[in-house]
KOLMILUM-424887 format. One record per residue (C-alpha): residue number from 1; residue in one letter; x, y, z. Coordinates in steps of 0.1 Angstrom, whole numbers, plus 2048, in hexadecimal, padded with zeros to 3 digits. Example, Ala and Ser with C-alpha at 12.3 -4.5 7.8 and 13.67 -1.06 7.14 Angstrom:
REM KOLMILUM-424887
(zanu 1; 'A'; (87B; 7D3; 84E))
(zanu 2; 'S'; (889; 7F5; 847))
REM end
This chain:
REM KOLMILUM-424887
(zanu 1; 'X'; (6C7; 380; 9E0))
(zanu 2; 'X'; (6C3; 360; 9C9))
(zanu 3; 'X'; (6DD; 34A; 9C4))
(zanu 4; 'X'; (6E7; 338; 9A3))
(zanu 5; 'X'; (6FD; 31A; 9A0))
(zanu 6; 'X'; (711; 30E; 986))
(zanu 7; 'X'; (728; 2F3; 981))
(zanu 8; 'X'; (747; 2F4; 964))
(zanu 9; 'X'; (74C; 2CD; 95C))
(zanu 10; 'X'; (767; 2C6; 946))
(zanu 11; 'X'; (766; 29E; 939))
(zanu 12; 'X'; (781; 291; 91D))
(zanu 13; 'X'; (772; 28B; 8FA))
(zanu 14; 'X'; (77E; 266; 8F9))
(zanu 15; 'X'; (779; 265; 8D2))
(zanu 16; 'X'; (760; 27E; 8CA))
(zanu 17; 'X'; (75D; 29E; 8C0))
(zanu 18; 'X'; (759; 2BD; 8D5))
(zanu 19; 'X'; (736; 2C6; 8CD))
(zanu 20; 'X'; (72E; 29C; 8D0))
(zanu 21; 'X'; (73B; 29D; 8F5))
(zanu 22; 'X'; (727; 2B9; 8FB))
(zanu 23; 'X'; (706; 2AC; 8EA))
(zanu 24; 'X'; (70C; 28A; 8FE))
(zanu 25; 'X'; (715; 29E; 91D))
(zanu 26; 'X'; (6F3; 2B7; 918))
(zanu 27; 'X'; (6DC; 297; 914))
(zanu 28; 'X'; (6E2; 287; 932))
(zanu 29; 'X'; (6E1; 2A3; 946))
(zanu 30; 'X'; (6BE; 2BA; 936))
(zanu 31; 'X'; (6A6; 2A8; 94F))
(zanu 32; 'X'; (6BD; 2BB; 96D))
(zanu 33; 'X'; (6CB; 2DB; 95F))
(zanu 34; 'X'; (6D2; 2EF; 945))
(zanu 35; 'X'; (6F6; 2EA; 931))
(zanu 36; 'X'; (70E; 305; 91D))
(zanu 37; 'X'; (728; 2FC; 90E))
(zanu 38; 'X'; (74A; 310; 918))
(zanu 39; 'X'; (765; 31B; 900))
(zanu 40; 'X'; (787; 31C; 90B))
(zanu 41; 'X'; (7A2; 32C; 8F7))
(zanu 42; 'X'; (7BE; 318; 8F2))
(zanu 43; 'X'; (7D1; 31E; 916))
(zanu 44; 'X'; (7F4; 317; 914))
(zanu 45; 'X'; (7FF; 2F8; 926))
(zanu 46; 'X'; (823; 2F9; 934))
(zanu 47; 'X'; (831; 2E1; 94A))
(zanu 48; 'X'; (81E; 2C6; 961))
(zanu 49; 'X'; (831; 2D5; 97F))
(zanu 50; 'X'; (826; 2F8; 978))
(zanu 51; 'X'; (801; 2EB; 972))
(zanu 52; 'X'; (805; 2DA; 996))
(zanu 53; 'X'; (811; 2F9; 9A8))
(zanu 54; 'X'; (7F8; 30E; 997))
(zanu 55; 'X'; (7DE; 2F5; 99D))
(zanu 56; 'X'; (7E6; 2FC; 9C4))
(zanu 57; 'X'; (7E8; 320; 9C1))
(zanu 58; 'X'; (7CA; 326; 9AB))
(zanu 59; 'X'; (7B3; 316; 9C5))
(zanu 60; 'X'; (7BC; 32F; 9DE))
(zanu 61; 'X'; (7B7; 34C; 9C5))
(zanu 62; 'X'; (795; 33F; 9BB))
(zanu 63; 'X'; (78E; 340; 9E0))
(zanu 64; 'X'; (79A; 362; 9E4))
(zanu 65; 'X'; (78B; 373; 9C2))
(zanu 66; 'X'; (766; 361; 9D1))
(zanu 67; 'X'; (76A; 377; 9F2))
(zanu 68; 'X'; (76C; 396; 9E0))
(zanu 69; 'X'; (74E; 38A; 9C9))
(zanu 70; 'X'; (73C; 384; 9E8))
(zanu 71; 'X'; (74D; 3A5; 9FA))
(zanu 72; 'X'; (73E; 3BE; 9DC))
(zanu 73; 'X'; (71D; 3AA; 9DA))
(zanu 74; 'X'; (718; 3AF; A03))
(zanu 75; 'X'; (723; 3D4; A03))
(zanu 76; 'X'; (70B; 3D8; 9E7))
(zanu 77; 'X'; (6EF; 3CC; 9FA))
(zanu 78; 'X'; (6F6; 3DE; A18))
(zanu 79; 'X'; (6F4; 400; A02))
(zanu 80; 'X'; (6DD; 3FB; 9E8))
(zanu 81; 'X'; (6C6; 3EF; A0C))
(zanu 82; 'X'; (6BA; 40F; A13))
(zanu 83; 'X'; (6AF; 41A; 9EF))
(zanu 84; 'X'; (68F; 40A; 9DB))
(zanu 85; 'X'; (695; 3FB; 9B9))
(zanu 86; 'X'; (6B3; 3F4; 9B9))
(zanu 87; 'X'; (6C8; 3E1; 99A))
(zanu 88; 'X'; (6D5; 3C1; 99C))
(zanu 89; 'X'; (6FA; 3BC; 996))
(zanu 90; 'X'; (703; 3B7; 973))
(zanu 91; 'X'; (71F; 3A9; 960))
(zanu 92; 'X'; (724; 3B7; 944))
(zanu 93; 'X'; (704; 3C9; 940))
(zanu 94; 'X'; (6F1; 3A4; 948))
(zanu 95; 'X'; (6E7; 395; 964))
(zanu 96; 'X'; (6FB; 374; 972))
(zanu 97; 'X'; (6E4; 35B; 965))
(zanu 98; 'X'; (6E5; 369; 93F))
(zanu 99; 'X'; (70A; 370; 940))
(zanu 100; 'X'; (715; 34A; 950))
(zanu 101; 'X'; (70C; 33A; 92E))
(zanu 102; 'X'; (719; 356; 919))
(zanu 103; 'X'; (73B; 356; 92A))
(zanu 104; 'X'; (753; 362; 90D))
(zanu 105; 'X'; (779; 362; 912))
(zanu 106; 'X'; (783; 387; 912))
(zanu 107; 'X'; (7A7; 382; 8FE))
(zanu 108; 'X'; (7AE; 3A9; 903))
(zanu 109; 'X'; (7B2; 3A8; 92B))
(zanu 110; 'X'; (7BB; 386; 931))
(zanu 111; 'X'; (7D6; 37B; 90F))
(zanu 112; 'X'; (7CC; 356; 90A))
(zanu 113; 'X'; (7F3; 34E; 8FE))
(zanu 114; 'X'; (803; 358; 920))
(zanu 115; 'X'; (80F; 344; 937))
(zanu 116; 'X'; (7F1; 33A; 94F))
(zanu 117; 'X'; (805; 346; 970))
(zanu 118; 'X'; (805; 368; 966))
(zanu 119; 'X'; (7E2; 366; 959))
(zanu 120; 'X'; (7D8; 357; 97E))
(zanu 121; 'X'; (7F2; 371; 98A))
(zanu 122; 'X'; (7DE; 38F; 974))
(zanu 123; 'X'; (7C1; 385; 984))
(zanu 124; 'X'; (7CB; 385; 9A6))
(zanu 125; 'X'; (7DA; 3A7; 9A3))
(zanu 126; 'X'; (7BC; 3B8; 994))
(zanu 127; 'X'; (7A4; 3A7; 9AF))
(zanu 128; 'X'; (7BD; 3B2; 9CC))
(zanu 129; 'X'; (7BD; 3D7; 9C0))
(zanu 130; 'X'; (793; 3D8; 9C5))
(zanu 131; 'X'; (794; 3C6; 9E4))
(zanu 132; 'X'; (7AB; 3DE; 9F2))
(zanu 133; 'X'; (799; 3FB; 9DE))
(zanu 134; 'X'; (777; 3EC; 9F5))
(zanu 135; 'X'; (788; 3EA; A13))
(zanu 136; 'X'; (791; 413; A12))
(zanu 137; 'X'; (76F; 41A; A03))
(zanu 138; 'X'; (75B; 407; A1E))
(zanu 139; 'X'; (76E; 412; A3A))
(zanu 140; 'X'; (76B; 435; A2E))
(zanu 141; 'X'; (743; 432; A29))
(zanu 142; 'X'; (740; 424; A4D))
(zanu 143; 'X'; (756; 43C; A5D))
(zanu 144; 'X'; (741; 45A; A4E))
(zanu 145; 'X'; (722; 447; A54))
(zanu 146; 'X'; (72B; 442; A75))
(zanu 147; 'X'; (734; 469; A7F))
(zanu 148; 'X'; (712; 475; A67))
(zanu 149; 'X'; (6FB; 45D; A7F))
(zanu 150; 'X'; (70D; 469; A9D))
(zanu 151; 'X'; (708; 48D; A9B))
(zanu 152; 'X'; (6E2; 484; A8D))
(zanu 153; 'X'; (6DF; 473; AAD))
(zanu 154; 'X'; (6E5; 492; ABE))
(zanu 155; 'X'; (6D1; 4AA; AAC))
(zanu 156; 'X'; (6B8; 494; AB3))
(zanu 157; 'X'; (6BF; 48C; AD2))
(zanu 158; 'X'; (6D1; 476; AE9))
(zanu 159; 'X'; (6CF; 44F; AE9))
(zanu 160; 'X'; (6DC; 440; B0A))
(zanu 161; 'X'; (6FF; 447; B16))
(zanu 162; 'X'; (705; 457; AFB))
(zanu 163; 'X'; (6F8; 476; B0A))
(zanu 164; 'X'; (714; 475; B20))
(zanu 165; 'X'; (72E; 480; B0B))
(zanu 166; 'X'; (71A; 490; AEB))
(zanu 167; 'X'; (71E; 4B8; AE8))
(zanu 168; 'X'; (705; 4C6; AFF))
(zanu 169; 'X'; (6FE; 4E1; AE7))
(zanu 170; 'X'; (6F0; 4C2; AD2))
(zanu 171; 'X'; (6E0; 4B6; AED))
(zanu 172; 'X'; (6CF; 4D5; AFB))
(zanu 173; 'X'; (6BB; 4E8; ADA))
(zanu 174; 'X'; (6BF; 50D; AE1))
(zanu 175; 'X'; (699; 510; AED))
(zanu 176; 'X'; (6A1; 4FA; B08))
(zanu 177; 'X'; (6B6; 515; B1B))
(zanu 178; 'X'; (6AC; 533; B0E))
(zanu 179; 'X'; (699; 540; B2A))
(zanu 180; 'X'; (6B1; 52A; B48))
(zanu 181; 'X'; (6CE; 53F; B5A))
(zanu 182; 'X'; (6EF; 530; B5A))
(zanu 183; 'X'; (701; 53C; B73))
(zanu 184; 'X'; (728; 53A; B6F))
(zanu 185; 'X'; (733; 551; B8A))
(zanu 186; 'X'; (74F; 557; BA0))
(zanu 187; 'X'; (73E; 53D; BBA))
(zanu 188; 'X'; (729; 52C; BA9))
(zanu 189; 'X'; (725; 51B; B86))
(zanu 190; 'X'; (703; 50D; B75))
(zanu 191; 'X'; (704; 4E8; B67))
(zanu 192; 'X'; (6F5; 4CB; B58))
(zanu 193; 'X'; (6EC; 4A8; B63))
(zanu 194; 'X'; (6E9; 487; B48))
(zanu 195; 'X'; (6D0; 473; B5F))
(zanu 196; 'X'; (6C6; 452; B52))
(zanu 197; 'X'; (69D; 456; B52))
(zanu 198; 'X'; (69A; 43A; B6A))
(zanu 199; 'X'; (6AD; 44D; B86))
(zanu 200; 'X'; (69C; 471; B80))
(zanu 201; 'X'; (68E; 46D; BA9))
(zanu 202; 'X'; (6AB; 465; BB2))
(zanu 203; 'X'; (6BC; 482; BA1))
(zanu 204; 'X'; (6A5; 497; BB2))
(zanu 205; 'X'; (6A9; 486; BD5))
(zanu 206; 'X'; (6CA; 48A; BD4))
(zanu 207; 'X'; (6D9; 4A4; BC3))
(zanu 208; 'X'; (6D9; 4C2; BDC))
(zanu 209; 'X'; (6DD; 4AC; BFB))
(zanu 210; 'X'; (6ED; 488; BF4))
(zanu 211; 'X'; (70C; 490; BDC))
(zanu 212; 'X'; (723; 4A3; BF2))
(zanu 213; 'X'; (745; 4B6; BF0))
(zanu 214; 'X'; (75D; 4BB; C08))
(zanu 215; 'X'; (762; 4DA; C1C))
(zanu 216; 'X'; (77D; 4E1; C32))
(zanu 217; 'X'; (795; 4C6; C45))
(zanu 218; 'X'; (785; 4BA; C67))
(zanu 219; 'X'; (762; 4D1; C56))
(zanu 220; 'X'; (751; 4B4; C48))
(zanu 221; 'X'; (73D; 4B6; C27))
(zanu 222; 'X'; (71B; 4C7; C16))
(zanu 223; 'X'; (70E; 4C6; BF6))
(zanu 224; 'X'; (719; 4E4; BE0))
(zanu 225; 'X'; (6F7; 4E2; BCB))
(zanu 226; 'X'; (6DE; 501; BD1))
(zanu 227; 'X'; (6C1; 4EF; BDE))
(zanu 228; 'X'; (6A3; 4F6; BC3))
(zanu 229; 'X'; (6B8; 4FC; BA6))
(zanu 230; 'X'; (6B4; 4DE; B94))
(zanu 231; 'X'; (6A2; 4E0; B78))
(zanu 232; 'X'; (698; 4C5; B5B))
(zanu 233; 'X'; (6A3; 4D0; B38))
(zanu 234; 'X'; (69E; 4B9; B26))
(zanu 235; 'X'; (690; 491; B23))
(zanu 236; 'X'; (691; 478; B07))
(zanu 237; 'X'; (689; 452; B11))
(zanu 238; 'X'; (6A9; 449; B1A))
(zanu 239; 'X'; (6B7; 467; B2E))
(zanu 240; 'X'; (6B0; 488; B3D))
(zanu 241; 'X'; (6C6; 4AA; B3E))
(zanu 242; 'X'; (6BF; 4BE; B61))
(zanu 243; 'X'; (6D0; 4DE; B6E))
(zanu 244; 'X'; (6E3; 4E1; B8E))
(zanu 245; 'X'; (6F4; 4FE; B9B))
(zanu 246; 'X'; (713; 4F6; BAE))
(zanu 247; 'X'; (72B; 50A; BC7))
(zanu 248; 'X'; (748; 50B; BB7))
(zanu 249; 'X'; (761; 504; BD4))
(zanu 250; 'X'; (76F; 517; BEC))
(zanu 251; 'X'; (793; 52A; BF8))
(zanu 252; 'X'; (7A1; 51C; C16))
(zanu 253; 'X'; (7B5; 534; C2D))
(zanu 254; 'X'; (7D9; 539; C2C))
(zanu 255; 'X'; (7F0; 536; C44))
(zanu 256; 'X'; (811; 534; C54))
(zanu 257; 'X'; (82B; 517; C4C))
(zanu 258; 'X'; (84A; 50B; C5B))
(zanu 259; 'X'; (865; 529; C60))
(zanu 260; 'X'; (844; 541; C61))
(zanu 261; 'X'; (841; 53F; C3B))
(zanu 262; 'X'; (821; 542; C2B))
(zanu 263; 'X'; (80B; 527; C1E))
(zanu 264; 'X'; (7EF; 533; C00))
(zanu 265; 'X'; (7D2; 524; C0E))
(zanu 266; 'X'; (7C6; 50A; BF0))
(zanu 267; 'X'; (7A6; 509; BDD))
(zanu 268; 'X'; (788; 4E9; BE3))
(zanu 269; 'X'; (77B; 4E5; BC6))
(zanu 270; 'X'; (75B; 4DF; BCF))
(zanu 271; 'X'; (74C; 4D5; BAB))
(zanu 272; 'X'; (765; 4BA; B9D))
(zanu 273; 'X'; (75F; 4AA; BC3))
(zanu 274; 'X'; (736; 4A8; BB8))
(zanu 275; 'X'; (73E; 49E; B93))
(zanu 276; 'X'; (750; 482; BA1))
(zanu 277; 'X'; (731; 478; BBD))
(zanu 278; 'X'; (716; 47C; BA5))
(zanu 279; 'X'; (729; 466; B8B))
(zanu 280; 'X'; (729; 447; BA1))
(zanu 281; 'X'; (708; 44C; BA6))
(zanu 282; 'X'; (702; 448; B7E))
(zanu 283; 'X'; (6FF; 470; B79))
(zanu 284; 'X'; (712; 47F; B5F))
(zanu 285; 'X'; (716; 4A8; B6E))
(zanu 286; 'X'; (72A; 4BC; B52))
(zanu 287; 'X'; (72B; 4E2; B4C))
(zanu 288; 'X'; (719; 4F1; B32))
(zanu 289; 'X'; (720; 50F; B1B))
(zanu 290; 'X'; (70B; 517; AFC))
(zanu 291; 'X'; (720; 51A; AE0))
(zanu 292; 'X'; (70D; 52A; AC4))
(zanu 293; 'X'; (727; 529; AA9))
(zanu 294; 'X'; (731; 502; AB1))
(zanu 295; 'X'; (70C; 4F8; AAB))
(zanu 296; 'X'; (70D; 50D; A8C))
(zanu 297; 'X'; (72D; 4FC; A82))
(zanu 298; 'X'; (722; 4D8; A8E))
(zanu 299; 'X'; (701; 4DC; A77))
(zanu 300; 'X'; (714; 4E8; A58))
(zanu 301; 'X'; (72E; 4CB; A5F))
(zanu 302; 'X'; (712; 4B3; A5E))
(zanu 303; 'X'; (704; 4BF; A3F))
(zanu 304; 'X'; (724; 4B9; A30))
(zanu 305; 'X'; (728; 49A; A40))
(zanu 306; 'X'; (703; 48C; A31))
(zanu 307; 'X'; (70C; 49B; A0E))
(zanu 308; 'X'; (72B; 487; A0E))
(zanu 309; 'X'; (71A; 467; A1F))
(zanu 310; 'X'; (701; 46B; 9FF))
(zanu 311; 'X'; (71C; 474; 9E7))
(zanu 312; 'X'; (731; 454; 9F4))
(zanu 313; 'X'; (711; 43E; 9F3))
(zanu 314; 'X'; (70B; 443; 9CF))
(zanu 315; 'X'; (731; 43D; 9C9))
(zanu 316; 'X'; (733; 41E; 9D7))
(zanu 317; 'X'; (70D; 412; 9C9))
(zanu 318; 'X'; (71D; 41B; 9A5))
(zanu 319; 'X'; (745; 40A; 9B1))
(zanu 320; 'X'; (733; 3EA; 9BC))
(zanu 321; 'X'; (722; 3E8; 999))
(zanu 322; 'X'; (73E; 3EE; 986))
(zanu 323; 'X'; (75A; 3D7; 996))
(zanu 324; 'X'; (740; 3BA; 99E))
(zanu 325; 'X'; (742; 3B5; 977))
(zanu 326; 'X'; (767; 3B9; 978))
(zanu 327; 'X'; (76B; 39F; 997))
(zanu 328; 'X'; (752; 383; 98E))
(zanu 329; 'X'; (761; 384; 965))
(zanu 330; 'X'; (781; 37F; 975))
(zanu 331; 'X'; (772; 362; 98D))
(zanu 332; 'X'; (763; 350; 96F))
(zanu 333; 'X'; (786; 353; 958))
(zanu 334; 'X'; (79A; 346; 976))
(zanu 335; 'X'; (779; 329; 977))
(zanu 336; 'X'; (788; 320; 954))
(zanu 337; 'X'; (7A9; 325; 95C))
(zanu 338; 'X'; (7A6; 30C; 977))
(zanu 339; 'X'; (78C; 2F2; 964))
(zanu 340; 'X'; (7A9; 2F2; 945))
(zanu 341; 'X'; (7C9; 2EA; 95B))
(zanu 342; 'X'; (7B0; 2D2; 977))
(zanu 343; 'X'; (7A8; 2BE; 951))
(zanu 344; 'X'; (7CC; 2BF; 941))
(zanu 345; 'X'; (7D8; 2B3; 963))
(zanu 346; 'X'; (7BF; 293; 964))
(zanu 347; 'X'; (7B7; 28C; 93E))
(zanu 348; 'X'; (7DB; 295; 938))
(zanu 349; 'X'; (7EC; 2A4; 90D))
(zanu 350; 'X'; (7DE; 2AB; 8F2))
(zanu 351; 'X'; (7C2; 2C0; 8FD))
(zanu 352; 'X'; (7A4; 2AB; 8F5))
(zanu 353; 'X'; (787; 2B2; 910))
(zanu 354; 'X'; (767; 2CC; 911))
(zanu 355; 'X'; (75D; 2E6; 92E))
(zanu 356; 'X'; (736; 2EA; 934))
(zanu 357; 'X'; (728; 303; 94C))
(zanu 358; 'X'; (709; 2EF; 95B))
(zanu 359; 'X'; (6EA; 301; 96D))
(zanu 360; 'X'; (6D9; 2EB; 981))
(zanu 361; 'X'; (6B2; 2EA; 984))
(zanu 362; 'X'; (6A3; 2F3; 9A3))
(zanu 363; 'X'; (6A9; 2D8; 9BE))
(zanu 364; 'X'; (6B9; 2C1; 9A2))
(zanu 365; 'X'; (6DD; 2C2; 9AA))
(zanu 366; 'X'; (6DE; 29C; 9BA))
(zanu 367; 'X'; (6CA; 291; 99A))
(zanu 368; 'X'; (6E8; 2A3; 985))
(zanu 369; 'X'; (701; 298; 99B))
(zanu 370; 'X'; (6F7; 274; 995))
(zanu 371; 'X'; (6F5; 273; 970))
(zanu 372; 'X'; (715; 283; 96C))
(zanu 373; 'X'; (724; 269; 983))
(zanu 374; 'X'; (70E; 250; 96C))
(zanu 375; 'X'; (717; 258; 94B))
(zanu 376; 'X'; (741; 25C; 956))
(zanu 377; 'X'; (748; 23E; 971))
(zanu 378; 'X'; (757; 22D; 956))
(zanu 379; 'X'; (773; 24B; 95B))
(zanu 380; 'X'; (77D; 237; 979))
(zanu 381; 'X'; (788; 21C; 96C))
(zanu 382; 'X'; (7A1; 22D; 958))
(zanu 383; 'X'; (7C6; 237; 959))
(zanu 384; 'X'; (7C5; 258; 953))
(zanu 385; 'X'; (7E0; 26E; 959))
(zanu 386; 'X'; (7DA; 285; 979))
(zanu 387; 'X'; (7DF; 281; 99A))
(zanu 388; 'X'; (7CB; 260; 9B0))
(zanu 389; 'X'; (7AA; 264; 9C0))
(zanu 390; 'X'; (7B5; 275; 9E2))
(zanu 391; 'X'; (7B2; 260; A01))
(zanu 392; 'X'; (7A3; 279; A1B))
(zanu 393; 'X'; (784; 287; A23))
(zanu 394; 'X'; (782; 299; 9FE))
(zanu 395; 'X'; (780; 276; 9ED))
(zanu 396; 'X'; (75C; 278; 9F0))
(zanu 397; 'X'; (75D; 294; 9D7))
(zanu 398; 'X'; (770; 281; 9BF))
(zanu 399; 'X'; (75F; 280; 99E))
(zanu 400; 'X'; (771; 270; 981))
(zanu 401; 'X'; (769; 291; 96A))
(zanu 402; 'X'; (776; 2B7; 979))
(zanu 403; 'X'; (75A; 2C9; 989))
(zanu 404; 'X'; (757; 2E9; 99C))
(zanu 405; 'X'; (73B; 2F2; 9AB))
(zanu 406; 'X'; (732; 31A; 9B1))
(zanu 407; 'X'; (718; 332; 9B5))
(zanu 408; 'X'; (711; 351; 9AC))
(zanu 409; 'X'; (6F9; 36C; 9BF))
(zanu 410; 'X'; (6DE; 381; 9AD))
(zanu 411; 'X'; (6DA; 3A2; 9C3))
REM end
């Protein structure tokens, strides 16, 4: 990304004409950039109070029309990252440093005769409606993004805790179980283990003998794992996926009550009791059950999934294009906007001043600076209409002419 700044200068004519001011204006100022001059349409004026309110409100639109600029250029380099040769942004079929000095007011979209709130106003509007239009297209692209690498990451495999909780029919590829015997009888029940791969001793040291259930009141406890039956599945870097067969629980006998009623005898669930002694021990035991048709489903959904992540990524590559022209043309006609009422507001009625669109040279921006403060100090000596220089921390960027200084990106 390269950035290219410009600055619109607007100075009065004091006597000449405008292609004199400009001339003067382009002289002093060739050694340290390059100079266009700007035509502005004959904006109509109103009051000095509605210049001063707009003058308030158009710096806070200029701010927020620039985030979106920014916004589309940033979303466009996220995207366009992961292809090769990919097209720079274009405005209006050119890139930003050819169309800066052609800028042309475009009279069919923004009507030169109305009254400049409801240009400003236009142009907020339009800008809003593709923020929000971004917003709902990058939150869309992310959340599919987001669910596409997920189930990639477990076809794949697992990735750290993420194991825990993925599908284990993604987890565990068919050929991993084919030949192992899942038991899921009426006492006892096959499952599966998520051990970290730093605890896989540990796993095996503990599993039959040190994670224990309870059995009986007053009977103390025992494991309910078979001894021998765990067996490893499967093993990426991060975790491994064992089997353990458990005892499921057992009935506990019946008996008489108060008033010689009988009392079912209740069930100890042996397996829950492990689950719950294995997780503190950073094992994650779950059952498992291959589901054939819920991996068939889960690969065709993320098929679908990819072909719309693709789909999406092309829409937003060609959205970006297409509404950066939009945004940034908008950006430079609220520029003007601003640089006409800035100039009626300090050089005052009739009319009578130029707007040039300077490009400084590389590292030359003090050295244009300082001959633009050279060849207007005499401004400052001046009553010109306006409001006084401001006595805060801004009044070092006081300049007796109007300047704004901006930048545009080349992606």
């Amino acid at each position: 990304m390269s950035q290219h700044p410009f600055w619109l200068v607007t100075v009065p004519n004091e006597g000449r004409s405008g292609d004199e001011t400009f001339e003067r204006l382009r002289r002093h100022t060739d050694e340290s950039s390059k100079g266009y001059l700007v035509q502005i349409p004959s904006l109509t004026v109103g009051t000095l109070d509605s210049l001063m309110a707009l003058s308030d409100d158009m710096e806070k639109v200029d701010s927020a029309i620039e985030v979106t600029v920014r916004k589309i250029e940033r979303q466009y380099g996220d995207i366009a990252a992961s292809r090769s040769g990919r097209e720079p942004l274009l405005i209006d079929g050119v890139p930003v440093e050819r169309y800066l000095p052609s800028f042309v007011w475009e009279h069919a979209k923004y009507p030169h005769r109305r009254a400049l709130p409801e240009l400003v106003g236009s142009l907020r509007t339009t800008v809003g409606s593709i923020e929000d239009e971004l917003k709902q297209l990058t939150v869309t692209f992310a959340d599919k993004t987001q669910k596409l690498q997920g189930l990639s990451r477990s076809k794949k495999g697992a990735v750290g805790a993420a194991a825990a909780s993925m599908p284990l029919e993604e987890l565990l590829p068919p050929e991993a179980v084919a030949d192992k015997n899942f038991l899921n009888t009426e006492y006892l029940v096959t499952m599966v283990s998520i051990v970290p791969r730093q605890l896989e001793q540990r796993w095996l040291d503990v599993y039959a003998t040190g994670i224990a259930a309870g059995l009986v009141d007053g009977e103390g406890t025992c494991s309910p794992a078979v001894p021998g039956s765990s067996e490893r599945l499967y093993a990426d870097q991060d975790v491994s996926v064992w089997s353990v067969t458990l005892l499921k629980g057992r009935q506990l006998a019946g008996k008489y009550g108060e008033g010689d009623q009988w009392v079912a005898g209740q069930f100890v669930d042996f397996v829950a009791a492990y689950v719950a002694q294995a997780k503190d021990l950073h094992f994650t035991v779950r059952p498992y059950e291959y589901d054939a048709e819920r991996v068939a489903k889960n690969d065709r959904d993320r098929e679908d999934l990819s072909k719309d992540v693709e789909r999406l990524h092309g829409s937003i590559l060609r959205w970006c294009k297409a509404h950066f022209s939009e945004t940034f043309v908008a950006w430079m006609h609220l520029k003007v906007i601003r640089a006409f009422v800035e100039s009626v507001l300090r050089y005052g009625l009739p009319v009578d001043f130029i707007t040039a669109l300077l490009v400084p040279l590389r590292n030359r921006e003090p050295q244009l600076q300082a001959s633009l403060d050279k060849m207007f100090g005499h401004l400052k000596a001046k009553d010109l209409q306006g409001p006084a220089v401001p006595e805060d921390d801004k009044a070092a960027e006081y300049h007796p002419y109007v300047l704004q200084k901006c930048f545009a990106t080349s992606l």
